[in-house]
C-alpha positions in Angstrom: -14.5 1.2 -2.7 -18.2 1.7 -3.7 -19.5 5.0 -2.9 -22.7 5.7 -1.1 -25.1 8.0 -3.7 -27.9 10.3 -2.9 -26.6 11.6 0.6 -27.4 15.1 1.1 -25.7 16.7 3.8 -27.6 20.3 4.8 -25.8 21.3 7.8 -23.6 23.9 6.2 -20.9 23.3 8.7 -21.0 19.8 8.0 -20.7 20.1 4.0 -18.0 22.5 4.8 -16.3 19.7 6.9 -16.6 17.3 4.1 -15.1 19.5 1.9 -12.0 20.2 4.1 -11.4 16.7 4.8 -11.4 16.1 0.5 -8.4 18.2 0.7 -6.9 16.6 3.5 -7.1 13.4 2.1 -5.4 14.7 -1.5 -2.8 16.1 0.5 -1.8 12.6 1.9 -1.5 11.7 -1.4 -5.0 9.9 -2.2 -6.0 10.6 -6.1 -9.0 12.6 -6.5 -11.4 9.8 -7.2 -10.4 7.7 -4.4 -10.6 11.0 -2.2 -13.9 11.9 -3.5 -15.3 8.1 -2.9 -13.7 8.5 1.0 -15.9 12.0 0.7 -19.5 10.6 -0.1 -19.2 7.7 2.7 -18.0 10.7 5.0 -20.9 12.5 4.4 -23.0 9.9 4.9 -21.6 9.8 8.7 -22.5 13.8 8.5 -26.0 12.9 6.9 -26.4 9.9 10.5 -25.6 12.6 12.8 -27.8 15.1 11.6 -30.9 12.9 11.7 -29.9 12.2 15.0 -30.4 15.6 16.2 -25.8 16.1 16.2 -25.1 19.6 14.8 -21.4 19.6 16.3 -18.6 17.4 15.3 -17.0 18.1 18.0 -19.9 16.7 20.7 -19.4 13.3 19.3 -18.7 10.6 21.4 -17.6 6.8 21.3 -21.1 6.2 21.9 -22.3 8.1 18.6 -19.6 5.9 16.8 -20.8 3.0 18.3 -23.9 3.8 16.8 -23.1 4.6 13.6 -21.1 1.5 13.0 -23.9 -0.8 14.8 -26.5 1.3 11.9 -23.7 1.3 8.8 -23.2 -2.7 9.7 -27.1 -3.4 9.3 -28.2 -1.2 6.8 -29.0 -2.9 3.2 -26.1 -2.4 0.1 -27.5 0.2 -2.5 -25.8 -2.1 -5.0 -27.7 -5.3 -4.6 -30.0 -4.6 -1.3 -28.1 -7.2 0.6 -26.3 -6.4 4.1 -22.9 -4.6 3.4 -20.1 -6.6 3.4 -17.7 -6.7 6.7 -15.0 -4.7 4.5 -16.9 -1.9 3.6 -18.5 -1.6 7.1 -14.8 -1.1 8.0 -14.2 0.9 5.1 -16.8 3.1 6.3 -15.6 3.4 10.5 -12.1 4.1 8.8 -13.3 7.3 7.7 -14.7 8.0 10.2 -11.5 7.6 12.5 -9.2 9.5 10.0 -11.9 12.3 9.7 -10.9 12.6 14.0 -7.3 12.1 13.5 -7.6 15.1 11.3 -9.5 17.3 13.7 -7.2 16.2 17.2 -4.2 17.2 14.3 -5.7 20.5 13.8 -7.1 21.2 17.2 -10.2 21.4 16.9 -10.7 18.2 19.6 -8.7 17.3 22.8 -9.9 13.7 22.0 -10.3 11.3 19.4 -13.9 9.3 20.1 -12.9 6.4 18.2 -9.5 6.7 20.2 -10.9 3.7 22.8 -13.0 1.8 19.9 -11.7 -0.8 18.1 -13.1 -2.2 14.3 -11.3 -5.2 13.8 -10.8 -5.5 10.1 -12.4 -8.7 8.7 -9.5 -10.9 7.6 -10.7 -14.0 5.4 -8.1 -17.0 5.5 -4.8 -16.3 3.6 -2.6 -19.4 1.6 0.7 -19.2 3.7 3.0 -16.6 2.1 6.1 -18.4 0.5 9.7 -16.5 1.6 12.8 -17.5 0.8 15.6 -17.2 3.6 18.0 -14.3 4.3 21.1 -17.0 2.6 18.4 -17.9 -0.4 18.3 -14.1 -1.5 22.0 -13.6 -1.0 22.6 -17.2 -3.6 20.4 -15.2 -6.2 22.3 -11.9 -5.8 26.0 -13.9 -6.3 24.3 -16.0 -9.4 23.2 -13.0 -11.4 25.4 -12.4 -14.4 24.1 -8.1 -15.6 23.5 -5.4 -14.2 20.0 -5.6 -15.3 19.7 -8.7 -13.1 20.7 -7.3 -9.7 18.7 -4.5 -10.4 15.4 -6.7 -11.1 16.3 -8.4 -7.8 16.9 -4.8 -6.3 13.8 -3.3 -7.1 11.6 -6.3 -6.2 13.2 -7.4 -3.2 15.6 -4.3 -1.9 12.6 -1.9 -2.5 9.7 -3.9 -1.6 8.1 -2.9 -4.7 4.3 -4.5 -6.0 4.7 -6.3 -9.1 2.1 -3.3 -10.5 4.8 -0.9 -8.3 7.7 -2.7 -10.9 5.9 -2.6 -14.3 4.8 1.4 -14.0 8.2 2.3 -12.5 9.5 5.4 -14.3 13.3 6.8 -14.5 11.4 9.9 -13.0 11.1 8.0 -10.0 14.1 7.0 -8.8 16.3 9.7 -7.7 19.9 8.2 -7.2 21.6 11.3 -5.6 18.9 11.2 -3.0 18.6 7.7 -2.5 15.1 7.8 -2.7 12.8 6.0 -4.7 9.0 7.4 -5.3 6.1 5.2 -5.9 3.4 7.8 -7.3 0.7 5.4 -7.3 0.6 2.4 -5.6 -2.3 0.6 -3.9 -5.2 2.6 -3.3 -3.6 5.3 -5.3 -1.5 6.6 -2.5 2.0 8.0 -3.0 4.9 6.9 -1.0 8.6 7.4 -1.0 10.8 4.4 -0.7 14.4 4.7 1.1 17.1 3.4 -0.8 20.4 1.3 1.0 24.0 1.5 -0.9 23.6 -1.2 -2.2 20.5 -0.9 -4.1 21.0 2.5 -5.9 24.5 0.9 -6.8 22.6 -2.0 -8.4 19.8 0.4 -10.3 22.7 2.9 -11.2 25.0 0.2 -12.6 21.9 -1.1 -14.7 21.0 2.4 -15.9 24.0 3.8 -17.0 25.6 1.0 -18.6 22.8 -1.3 -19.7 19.9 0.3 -20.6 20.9 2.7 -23.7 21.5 -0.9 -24.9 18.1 -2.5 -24.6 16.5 1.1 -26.5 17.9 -0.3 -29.4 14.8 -2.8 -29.6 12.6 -3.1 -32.6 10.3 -2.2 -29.4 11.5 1.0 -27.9 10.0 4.0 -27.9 11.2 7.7 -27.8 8.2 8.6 -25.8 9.2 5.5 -23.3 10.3 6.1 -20.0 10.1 2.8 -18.0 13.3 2.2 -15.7 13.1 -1.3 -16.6 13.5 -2.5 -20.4 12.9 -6.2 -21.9 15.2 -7.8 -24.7 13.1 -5.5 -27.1 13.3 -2.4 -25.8 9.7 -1.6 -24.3 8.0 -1.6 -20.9 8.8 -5.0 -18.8 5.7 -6.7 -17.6 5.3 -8.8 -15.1 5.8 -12.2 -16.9 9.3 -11.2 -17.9 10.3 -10.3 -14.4 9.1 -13.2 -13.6 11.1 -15.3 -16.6 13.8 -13.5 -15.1 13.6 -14.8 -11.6 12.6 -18.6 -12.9 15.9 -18.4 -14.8 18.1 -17.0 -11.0 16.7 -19.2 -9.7 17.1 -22.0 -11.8 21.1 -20.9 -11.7 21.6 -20.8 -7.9 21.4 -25.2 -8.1 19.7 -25.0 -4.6 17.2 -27.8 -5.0 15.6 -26.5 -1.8 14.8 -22.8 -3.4 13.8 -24.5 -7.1 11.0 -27.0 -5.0 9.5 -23.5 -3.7 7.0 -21.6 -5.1 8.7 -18.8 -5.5 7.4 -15.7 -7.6 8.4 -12.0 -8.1 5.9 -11.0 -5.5 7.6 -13.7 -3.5 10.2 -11.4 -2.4 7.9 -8.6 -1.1 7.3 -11.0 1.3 10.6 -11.9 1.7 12.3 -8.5 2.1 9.4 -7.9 5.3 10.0 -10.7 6.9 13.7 -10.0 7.0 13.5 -6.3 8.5 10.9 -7.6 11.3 13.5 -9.7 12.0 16.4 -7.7 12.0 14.0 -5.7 14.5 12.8 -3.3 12.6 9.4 -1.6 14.5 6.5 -2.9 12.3 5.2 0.3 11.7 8.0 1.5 9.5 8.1 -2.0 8.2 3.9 -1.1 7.0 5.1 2.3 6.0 8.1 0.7 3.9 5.1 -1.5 2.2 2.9 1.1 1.6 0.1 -0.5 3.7 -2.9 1.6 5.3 -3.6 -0.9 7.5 -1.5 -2.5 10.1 -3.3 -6.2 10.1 -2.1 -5.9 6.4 1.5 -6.4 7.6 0.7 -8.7 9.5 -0.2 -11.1 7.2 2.4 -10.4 4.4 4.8 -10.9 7.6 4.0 -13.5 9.9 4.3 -11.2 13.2 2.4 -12.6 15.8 -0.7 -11.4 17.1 1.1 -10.0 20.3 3.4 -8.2 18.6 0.4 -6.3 17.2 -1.5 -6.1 20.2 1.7 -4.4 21.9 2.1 -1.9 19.5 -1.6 -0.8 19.0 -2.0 0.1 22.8 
């Protein structure tokens, strides 16, 4: 997210605003340098208003949003001079809309003035997202011949996990007694906590405890290491190997039909969402599950239709 320079905010209660909403933002789990970018395009909202005569946050209306985004939508990039981008004109009315969520959670307003506006976030075409069926998943679980292998399969497709989310896991985060699984940085730098079934802390235990010492025998471990996952050689697996891992399940299940797909680690992110819309799960623990921020981002990892999000944003 580029961040707007050179905006001077002098209403003292609005620099004091900015400020609280830095530290709103870090306590939802946003790293300081994403919170502080989310800060400068703030204040330039805070800088608008005041040069429109608004000294009170709380006097805003949809109209003054409607503004604001009609202004932000026109006015020229201060990277290249060119019109901003549709992304980070929604990055910017984002901001806006979370800095009212956090005053109607405080208080401070009976009503949210972006509550009856609507941004719609600028979604260029996607390919189709390849899944493998509910059956396809359970062949690779039954073909898997370690620990270390149901685990791979339990962390990518049981946990939902980013193939950046799979490489940085730690030991730290995964807390088998609570069934929990933390993801300290994911996308966008934003924490999240990750429920774990049975099944799946069975599968990351059984790896752990009797597997792993194993693998820091490699000529590539290191004291100082603490990925959960280890290659052959003892040091951090990357992406390519969990992917060498996956070629070689899949290779083993014999299902012509899953081999002809084009079928990748990240493959069963996708997967592991489709399946809980299915099984009815509410799409917004589904996005929460994902770590999205934005619901139109589930939708296209997902397939849901268009209704489905229609009915569950009024």
């Amino acid at each position: 997210m580029g961040r707007p320079r050179n905006i001077i905010v002098i209403n003292e209660t609005y620099r004091e605003l900015a400020e609280q909403f830095y530290r709103y933002l870090l306590r939802l789990g946003y790293n300081p340098k994403g919170s502080r970018s989310r800060y400068n395009y703030l204040c330039e909202f805070l800088s608008w208003l005041e040069c429109q005569g608004h000294s009170q946050i709380e006097n805003t209306t949809p109209g003054h949003i409607t503004a604001y985004y009609n202004y932000i939508s026109g006015r020229p990039s201060k990277k290249d001079g060119g019109t901003l981008n549709q992304k980070t004109t929604h990055s910017h009315m984002r901001i806006v809309r979370d800095l009212f969520i956090m005053l109607q959670n405080e208080g401070r307003i009976k009503t949210n003035p972006c509550s009856t506006l609507k941004f719609p976030y600028p979604r260029e075409e996607n390919p189709e997202r390849t899944v493998l069926e509910q059956q396809e998943i359970k062949e690779l679980f039954e073909v898997c011949e370690t620990a270390q292998e149901r685990a791979i399969l339990s962390l990518a497709y049981g946990c939902g996990l980013r193939v950046g989310e799979l490489v940085n896991c730690n030991i730290e985060d995964i807390r088998l007694k609570e069934k929990i699984l933390i993801v300290p940085q994911g996308k966008g730098n934003k924490r999240r906590v990750v429920p774990l079934s049975s099944g799946v802390a069975k599968d990351l235990a059984d790896y752990y405890y009797t597997e792993r010492e194993v693998l820091t025998k490699g000529r590539d471990y290191n004291a100082k290491e603490t990925a959960f996952m280890l290659h052959s050689r003892g040091g951090r697996m990357q992406k390519g190997t969990y992917n060498k891992y996956l070629k070689i399940l899949l290779d083993r299940t014999g299902n012509e039909a899953i081999k002809e797909k084009c079928i990748t680690i990240h493959s069963l992110r996708h997967s592991i969402a489709t399946h809980l819309l299915e099984q009815g799960i509410p799409v917004e623990q589904v996005r929460m599950f994902l770590g999205h921020s934005q619901l139109e981002t589930t939708q296209v990892y997902t397939h849901i239709s268009k209704k489905q999000i229609q009915n569950l944003m009024q």
